[in-house]
DOKE-705130 format. One record per residue (C-alpha): x, y, z. Coordinates in steps of 0.1 Angstrom, whole numbers, always signed. Example, Ala and Ser with C-alpha at 12.3 -4.5 7.8 and 13.67 -1.06 7.14 Angstrom:
BEGIN
((+123 -45 +78)) ((+137 -11 +71)) 
This chain:
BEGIN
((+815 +1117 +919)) ((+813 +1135 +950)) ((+812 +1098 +969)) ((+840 +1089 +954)) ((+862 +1121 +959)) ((+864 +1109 +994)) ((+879 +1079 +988)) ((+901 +1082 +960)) ((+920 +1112 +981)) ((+928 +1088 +1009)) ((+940 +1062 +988)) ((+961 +1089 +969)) ((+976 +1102 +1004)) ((+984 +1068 +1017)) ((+1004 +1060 +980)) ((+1021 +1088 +980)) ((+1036 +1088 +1017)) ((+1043 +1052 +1009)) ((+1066 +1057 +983)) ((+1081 +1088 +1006)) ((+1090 +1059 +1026)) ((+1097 +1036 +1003)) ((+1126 +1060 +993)) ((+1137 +1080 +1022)) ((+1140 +1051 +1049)) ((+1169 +1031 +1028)) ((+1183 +1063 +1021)) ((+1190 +1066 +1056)) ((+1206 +1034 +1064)) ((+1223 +1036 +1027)) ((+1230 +1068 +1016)) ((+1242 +1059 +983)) ((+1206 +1050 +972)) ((+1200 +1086 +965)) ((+1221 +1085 +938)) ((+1200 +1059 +914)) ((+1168 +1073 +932)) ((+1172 +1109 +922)) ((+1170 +1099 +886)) ((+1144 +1071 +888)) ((+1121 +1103 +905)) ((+1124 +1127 +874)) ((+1116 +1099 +849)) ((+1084 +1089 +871)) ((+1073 +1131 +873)) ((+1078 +1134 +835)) ((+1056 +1096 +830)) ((+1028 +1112 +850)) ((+1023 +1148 +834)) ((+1026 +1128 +800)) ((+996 +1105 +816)) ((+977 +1131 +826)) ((+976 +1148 +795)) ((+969 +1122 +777)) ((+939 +1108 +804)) ((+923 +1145 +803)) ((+912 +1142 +770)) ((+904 +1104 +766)) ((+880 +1115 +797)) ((+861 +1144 +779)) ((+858 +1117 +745)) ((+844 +1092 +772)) ((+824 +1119 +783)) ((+811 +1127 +747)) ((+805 +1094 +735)) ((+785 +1086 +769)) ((+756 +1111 +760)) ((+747 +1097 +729)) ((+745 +1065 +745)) ((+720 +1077 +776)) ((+699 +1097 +757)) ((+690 +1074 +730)) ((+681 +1047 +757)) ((+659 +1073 +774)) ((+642 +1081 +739)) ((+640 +1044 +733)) ((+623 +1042 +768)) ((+599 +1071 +762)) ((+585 +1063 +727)) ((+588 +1024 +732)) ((+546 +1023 +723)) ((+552 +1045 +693)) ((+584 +1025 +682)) ((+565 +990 +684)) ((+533 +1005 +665)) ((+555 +1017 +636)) ((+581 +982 +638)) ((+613 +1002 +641)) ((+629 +981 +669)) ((+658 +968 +649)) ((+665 +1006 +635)) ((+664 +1016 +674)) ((+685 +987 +685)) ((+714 +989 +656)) ((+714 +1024 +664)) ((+720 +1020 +706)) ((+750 +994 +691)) ((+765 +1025 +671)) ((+766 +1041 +701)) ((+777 +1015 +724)) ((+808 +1010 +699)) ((+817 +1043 +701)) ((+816 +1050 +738)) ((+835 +1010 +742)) ((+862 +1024 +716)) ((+870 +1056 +741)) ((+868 +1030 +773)) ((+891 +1008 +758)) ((+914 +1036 +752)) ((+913 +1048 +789)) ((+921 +1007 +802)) ((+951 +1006 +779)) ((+967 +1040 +790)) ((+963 +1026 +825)) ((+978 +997 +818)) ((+1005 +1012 +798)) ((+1013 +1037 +828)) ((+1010 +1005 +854)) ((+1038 +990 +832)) ((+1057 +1016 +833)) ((+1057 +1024 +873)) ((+1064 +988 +876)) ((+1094 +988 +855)) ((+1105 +1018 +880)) ((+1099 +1000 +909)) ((+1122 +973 +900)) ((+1151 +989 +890)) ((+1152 +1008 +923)) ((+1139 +975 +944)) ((+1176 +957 +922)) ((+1196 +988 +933)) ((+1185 +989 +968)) ((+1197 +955 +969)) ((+1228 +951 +948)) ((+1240 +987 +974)) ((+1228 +969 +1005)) ((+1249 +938 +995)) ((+1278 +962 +985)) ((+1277 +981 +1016)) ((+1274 +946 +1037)) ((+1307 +936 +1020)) ((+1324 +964 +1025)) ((+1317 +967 +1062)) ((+1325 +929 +1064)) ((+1361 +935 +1053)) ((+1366 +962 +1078)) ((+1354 +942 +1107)) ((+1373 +912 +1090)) ((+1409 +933 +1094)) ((+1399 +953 +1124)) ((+1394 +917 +1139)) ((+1431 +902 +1126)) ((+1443 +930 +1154)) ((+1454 +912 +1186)) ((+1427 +921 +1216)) ((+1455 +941 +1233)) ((+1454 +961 +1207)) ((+1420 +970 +1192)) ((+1411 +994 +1220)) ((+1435 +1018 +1201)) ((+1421 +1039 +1172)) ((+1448 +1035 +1140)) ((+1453 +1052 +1109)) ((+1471 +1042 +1076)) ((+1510 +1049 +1079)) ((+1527 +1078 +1064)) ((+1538 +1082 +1024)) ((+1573 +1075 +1038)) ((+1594 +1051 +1013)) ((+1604 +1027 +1047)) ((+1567 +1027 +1055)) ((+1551 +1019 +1025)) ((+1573 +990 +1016)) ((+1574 +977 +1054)) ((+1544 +949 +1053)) ((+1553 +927 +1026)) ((+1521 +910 +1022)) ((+1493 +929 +1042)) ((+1486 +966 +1053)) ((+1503 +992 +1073)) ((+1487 +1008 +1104)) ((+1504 +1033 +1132)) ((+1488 +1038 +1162)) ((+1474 +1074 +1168)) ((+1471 +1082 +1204)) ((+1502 +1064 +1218)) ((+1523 +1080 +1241)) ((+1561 +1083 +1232)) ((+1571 +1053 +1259)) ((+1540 +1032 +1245)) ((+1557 +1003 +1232)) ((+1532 +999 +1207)) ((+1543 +1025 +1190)) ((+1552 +1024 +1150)) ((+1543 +1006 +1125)) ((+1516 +979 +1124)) ((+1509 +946 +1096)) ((+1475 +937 +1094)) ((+1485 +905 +1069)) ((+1469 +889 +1043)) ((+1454 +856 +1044)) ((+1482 +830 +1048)) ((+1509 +851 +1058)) ((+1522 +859 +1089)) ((+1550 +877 +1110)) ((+1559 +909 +1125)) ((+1562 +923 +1087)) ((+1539 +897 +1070)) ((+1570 +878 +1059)) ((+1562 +839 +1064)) ((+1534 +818 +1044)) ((+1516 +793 +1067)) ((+1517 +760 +1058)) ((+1480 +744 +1057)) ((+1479 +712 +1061)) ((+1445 +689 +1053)) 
């Protein structure tokens, strides 16, 4: 055991700042993966106590069931001259089986909560691998629309920070098929200055007014 505890510690460090990483370097670039991370963490804290638990005292009936199993082989080994005068070999052997099965039964126990807590961590790691994804393709498409209008700007133009235009009745309804923009650090004499379309696709004109006409 002592071997062992070497071992086991490093591979439990190097899992555990894995998944640190895992999670905290896409939250960086996409901060909205906090949100289905946050819950995904408290479900995999309350799997592992519940695994522990449960491990703990499979381990001490492994543990239990063992003994039987060493000692009666050492017996076995120590009296073989006796058991062979007096012909109780089968007795012996059904008797090592016994225990066998009864350590095996405890074993088997401890593989299938391992495999039921692998399942289970798996099953966590793919709902946040699908919403790491479906965020990073959300957040591409979002920024892809803003370059895609920040780029209908003519180049004379784009130099100049803008904001949305006012809640003013005239400026609302003044880009009939697009998006409103004003200028914010134009001078008075600019003659930039006022309201801006950026126009939906196939219209054009000062005031998005006029529908192109594609021809094929």
């Amino acid at each position: 055991m002592d071997e062992l505890l070497p071992d086991v510690f490093l591979d439990a460090v190097q899992i555990v700042l894995f998944c640190i990483g895992a999670v905290v370097l896409p939250s960086i670039l996409n901060p909205w993966i906090i949100l289905p991370a946050t819950p995904l963490m408290i479900i995999f804290i309350l799997i592992g106590r519940y695994f522990l638990k449960t491990s703990r005292d499979l381990r001490r009936l492994e543990g239990i069931n063992r003994s039987p199993v060493l000692s009666h082989f050492s017996d076995t080994l120590m009296g073989l001259v006796t058991i062979r005068a007096y012909k109780r070999e089968d007795a012996f052997l059904k008797a090592l089986y016994r225990y066998q099965d009864d350590h095996n039964r405890t074993w088997f126990s401890i593989q299938s909560t391992k495999r039921w807590l692998s399942i289970r961590l798996d099953m966590i790691c793919v709902i946040f691998v699908t919403s790491v994804v479906f965020l990073a393709i959300a957040n591409q498409s979002d920024s892809d629309d803003s370059h895609k209008q920040r780029g209908d700007l003519p180049d004379s133009i784009q130099s100049h920070p803008i904001e949305e235009c006012g809640a003013e009745i005239e400026r609302q309804s003044y880009c009939h098929h697009g998006t409103c923009f004003d200028f914010a650090d134009l001078d008075e004499g600019d003659s930039l200055k006022g309201p801006h379309c950026i126009c939906q696709e196939g219209y054009r004109g000062r005031r998005c007014q006029w529908r192109k006409l594609i021809h094929e």
